[in-house]
Steps between C-alpha positions, in 0.01 A plus 500: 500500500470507081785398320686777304695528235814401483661831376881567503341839749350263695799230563742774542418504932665655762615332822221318622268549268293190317286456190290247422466345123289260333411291182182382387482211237161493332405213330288407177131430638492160348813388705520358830798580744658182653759690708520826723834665627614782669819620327793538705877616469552614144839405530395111558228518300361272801140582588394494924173362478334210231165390530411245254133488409230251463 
């Protein structure tokens, strides 16, 4: 399933109702990316998932 956006129509959900959001970081071409995360609770700021790479 896509990612949509994260509207305030879209986070308003009824009881038992989900949406899904993302963010996608591009970077300059002449820059390499050391580290990969998958961003968790905004609240922590703590992401679930690191992958360094290399």
């Amino acid at each position: 399933m896509p990612c949509q956006e994260a509207s305030a129509a879209a986070l308003n959900l009824s009881r038992g109702a989900s949406v899904t959001t993302c963010e996608i970081y591009l970077l300059p071409q002449a820059v390499t990316p050391v580290f990969v995360a998958f961003k968790g609770d905004d609240a922590t700021n703590k992401a679930d998932v690191v992958w360094k790479l290399g």
